[in-house]
SENU-727743 format. One record per atom (N, C-alpha, C): atom name; x, y, z. Coordinates in nm, 3 decimals. Each point is the difference from the previous one (the first is absolute). Example, Ala and Ser with C-alpha at 12.3 -4.5 7.8 and 13.67 -1.06 7.14 Angstrom:
! SENU-727743
N:1.319:-0.569:0.780
CA:-0.089:0.119:0.000
C:0.090:0.120:0.000
N:-0.035:0.105:-0.072
CA:0.082:0.119:0.006
C:-0.077:0.109:0.073
//
This chain:
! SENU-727743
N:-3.438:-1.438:-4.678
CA:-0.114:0.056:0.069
C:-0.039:-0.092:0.115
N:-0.002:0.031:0.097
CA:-0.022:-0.080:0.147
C:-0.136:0.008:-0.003
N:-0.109:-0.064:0.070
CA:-0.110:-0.019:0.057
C:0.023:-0.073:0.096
N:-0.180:0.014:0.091
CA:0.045:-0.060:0.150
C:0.019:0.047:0.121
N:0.090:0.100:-0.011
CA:0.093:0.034:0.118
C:-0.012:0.093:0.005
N:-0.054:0.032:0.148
CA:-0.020:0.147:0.080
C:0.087:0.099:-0.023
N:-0.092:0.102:-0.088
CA:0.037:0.132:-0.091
C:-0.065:-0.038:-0.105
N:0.015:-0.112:-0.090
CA:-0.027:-0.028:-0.104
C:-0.164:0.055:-0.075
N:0.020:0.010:-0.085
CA:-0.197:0.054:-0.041
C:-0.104:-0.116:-0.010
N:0.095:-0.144:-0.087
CA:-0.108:-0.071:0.024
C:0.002:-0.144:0.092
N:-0.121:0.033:0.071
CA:-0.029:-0.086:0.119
C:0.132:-0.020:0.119
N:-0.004:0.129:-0.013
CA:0.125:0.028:0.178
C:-0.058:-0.079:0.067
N:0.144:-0.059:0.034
CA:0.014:-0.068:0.192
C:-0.027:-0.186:-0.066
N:-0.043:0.026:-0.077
CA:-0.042:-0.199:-0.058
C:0.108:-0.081:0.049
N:0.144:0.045:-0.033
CA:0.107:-0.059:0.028
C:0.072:-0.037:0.114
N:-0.057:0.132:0.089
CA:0.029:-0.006:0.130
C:-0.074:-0.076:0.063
N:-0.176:-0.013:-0.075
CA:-0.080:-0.094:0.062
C:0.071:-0.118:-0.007
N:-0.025:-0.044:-0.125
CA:0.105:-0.187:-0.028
C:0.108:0.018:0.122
N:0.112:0.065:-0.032
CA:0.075:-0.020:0.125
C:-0.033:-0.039:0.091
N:-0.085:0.053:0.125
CA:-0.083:0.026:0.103
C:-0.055:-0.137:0.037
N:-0.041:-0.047:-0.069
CA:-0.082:-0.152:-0.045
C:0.119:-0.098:-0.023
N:0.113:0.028:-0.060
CA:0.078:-0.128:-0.008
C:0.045:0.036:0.143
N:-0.002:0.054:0.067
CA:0.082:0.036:0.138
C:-0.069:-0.057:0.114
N:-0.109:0.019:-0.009
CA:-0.134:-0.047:0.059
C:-0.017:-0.183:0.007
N:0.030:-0.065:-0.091
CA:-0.047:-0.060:-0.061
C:0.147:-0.102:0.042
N:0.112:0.052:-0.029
CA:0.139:-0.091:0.012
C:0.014:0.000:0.199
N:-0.065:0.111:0.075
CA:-0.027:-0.050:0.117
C:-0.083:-0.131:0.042
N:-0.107:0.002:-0.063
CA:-0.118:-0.104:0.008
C:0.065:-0.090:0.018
N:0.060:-0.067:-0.142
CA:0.083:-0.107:-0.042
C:0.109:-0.026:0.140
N:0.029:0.097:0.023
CA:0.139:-0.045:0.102
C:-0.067:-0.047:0.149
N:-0.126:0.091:0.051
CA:-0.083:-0.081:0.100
C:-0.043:-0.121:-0.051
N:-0.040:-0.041:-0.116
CA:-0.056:-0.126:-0.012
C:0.104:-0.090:-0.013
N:0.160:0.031:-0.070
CA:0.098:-0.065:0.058
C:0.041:-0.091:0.100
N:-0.060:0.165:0.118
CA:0.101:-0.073:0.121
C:-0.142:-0.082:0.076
N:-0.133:0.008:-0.070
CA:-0.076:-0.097:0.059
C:-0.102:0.094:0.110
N:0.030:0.114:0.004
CA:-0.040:0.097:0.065
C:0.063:0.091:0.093
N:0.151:-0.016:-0.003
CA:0.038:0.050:0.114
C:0.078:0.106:-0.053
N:-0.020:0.109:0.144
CA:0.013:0.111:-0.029
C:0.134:0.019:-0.071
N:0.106:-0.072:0.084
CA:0.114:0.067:0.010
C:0.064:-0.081:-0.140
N:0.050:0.055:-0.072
CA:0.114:-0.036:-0.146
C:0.119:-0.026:0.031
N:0.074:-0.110:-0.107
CA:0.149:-0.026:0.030
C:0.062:0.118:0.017
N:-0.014:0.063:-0.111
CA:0.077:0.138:0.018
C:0.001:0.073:0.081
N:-0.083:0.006:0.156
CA:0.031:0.051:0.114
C:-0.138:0.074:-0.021
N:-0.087:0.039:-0.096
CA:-0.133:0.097:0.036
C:-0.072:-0.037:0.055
N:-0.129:0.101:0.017
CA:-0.124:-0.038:0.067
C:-0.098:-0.002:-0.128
N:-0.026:-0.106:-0.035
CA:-0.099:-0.030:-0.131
C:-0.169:0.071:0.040
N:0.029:0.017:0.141
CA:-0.184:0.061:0.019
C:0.049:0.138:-0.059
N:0.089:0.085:0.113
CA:0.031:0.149:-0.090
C:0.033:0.026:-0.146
N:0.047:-0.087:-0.029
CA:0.048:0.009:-0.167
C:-0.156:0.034:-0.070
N:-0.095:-0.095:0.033
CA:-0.124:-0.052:-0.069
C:-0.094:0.146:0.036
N:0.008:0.014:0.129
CA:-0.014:0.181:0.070
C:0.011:0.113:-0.123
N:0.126:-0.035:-0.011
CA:0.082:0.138:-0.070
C:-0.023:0.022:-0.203
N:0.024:-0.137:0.019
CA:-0.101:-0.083:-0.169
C:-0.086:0.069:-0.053
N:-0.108:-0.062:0.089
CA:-0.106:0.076:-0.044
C:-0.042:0.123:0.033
N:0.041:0.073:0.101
CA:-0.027:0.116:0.021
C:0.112:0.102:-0.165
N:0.059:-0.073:-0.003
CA:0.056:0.034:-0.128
C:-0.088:0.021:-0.117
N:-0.050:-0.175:0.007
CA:-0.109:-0.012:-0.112
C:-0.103:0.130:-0.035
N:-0.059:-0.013:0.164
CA:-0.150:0.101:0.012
C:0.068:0.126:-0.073
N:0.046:0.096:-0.009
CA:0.078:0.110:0.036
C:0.053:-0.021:-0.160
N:-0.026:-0.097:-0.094
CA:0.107:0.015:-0.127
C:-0.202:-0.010:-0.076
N:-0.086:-0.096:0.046
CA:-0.132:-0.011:-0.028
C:-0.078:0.142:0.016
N:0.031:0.106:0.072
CA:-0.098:0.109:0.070
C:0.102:0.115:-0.121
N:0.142:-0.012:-0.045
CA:0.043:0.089:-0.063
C:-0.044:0.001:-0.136
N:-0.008:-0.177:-0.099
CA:-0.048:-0.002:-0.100
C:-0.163:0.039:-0.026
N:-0.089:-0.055:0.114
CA:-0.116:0.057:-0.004
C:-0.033:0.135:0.017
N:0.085:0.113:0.050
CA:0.006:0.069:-0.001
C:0.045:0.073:-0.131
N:0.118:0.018:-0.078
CA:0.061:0.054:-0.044
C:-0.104:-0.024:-0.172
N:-0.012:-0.152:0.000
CA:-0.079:-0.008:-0.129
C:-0.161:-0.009:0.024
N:0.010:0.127:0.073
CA:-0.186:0.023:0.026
C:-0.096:-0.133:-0.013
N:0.058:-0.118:0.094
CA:-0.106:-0.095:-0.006
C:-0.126:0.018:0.120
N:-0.061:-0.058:-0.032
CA:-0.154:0.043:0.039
C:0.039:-0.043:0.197
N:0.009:0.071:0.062
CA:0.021:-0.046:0.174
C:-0.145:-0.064:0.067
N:-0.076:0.059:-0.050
CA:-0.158:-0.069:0.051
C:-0.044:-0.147:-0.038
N:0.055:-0.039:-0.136
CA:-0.015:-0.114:-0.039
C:0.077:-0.091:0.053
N:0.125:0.063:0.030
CA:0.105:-0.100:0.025
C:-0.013:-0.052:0.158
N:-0.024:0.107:0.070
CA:-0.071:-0.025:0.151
C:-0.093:-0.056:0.000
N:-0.077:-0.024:-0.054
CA:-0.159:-0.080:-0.040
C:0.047:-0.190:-0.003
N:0.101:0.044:-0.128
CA:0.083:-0.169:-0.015
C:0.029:-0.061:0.105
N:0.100:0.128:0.066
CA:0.126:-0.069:0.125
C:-0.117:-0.026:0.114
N:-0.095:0.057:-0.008
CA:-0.136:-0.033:0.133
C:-0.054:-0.163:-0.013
N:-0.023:-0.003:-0.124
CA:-0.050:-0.111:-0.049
C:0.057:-0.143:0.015
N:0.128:0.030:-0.059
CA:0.087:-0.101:-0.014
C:0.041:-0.031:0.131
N:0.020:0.080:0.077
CA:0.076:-0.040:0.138
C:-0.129:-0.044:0.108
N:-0.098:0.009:-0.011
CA:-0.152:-0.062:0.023
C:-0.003:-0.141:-0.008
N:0.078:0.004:-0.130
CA:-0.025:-0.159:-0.082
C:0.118:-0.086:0.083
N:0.124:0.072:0.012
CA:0.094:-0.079:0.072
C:-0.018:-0.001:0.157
N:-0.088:0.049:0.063
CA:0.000:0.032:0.144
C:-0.104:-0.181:0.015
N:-0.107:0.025:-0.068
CA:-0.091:-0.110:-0.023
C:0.087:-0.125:-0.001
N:0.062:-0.006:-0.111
CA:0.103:-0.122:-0.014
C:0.080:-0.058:0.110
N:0.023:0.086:0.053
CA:0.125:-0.017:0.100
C:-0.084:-0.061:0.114
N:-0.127:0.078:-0.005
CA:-0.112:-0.038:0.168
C:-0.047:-0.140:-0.040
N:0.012:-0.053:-0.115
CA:-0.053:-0.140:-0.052
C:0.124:-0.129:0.047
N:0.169:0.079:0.040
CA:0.088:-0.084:0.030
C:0.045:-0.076:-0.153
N:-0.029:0.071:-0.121
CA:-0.003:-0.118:-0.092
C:0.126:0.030:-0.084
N:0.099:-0.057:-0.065
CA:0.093:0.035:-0.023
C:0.063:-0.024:-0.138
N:-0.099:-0.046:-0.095
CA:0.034:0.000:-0.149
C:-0.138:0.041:-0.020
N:0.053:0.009:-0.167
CA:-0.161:0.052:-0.112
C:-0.051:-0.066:-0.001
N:-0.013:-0.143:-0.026
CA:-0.031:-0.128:-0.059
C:-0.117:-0.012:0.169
N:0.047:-0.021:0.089
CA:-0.074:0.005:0.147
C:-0.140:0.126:0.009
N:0.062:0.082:-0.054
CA:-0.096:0.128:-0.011
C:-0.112:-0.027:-0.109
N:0.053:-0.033:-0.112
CA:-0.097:0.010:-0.127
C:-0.112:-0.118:0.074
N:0.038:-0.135:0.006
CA:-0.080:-0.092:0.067
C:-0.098:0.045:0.138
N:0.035:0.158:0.032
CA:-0.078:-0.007:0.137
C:-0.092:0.112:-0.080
N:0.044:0.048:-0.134
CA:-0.080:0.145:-0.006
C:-0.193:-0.099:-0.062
N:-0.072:0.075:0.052
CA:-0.149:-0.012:0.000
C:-0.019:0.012:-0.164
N:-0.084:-0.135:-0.042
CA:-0.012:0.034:-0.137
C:-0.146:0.059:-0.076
N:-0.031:0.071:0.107
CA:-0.110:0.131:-0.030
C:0.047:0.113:-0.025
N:0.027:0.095:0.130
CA:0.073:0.119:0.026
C:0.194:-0.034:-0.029
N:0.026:-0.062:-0.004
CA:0.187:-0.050:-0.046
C:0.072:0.097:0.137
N:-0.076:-0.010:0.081
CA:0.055:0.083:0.138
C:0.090:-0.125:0.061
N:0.129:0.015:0.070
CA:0.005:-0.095:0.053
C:0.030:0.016:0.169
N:-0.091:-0.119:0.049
CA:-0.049:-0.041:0.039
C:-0.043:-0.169:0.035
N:-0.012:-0.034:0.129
CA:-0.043:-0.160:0.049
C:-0.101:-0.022:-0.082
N:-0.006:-0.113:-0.072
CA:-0.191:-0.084:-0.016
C:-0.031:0.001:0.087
N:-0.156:0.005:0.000
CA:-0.043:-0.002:0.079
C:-0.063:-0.135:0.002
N:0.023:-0.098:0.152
CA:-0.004:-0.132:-0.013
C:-0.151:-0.088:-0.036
N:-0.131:0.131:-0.044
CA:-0.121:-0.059:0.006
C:0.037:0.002:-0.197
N:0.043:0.061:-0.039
CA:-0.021:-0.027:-0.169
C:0.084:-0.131:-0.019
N:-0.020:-0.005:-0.128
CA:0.070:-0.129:-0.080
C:0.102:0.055:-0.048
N:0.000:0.127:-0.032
CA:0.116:0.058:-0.119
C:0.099:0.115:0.101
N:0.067:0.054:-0.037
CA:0.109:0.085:0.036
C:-0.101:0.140:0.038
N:-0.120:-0.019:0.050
CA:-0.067:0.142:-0.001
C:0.027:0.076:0.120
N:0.012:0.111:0.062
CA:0.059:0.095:0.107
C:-0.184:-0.036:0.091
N:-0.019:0.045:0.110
CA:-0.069:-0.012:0.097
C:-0.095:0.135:-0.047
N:0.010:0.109:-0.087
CA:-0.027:0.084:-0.016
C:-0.139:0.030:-0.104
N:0.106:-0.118:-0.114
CA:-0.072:-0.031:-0.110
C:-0.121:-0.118:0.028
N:0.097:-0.080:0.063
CA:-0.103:-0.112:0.024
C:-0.167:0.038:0.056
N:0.025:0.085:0.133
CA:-0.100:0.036:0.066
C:-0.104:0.114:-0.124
N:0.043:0.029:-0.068
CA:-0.080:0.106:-0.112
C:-0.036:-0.082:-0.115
N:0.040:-0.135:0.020
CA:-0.055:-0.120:-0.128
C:0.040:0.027:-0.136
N:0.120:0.049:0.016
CA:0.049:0.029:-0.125
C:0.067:-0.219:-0.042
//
């Protein structure tokens, strides 16, 4: 009895997801390989590969959410959220967790600069509201 795999009854497309993700994922690895550069020994273009990857990915993610009636409002709610959280990160220049956790505000856990009038890790936000 198979499961998994698109047709299947329970939890179609899962398999194709995993796939999708190791595919995704064994690109990454090969840009971080070559240190960032586009082009691979093997003669490709590691930006299009990574292109084609994930547009793979999206497209194997939109069939399982689809097919096993997962909730689309919630999940758009997440992907809003989360990609909020990484847009932030990225505008901070900061480039591990460990850098982040130390900058997040230990009121609101937003992260965020101290603000240089407190003593403690507090955001400019909190501080000014005397939390």
């Amino acid at each position: 009895m198979t499961m998994f795999a698109i047709g299947d009854k329970e939890w179609p497309g899962i398999s194709k997801l995993v796939e999708e993700c190791g595919e995704a994922l064994q690109v990454c690895g090969k840009l971080m390989g070559t240190g960032g550069e586009e082009k691979h020994w093997d003669g490709s273009n590691l930006h299009q590969r990574l292109e084609d990857e994930l547009a793979d990915l999206q497209a194997a993610i939109m069939f399982v959410r689809e097919v096993n009636c997962l909730d689309s409002d919630r999940h758009d709610q997440r992907v809003a959220k989360k990609l909020a959280r990484f847009r932030a990160w990225h505008a901070l220049g900061l480039t591990n967790l460990l850098v982040l956790r130390d900058n997040a505000c230990v009121v609101c856990h937003k992260q965020c600069l101290p603000d240089a009038r407190a003593n403690e890790s507090i955001c400019a936000a909190c501080f000014e509201a005397g939390r």
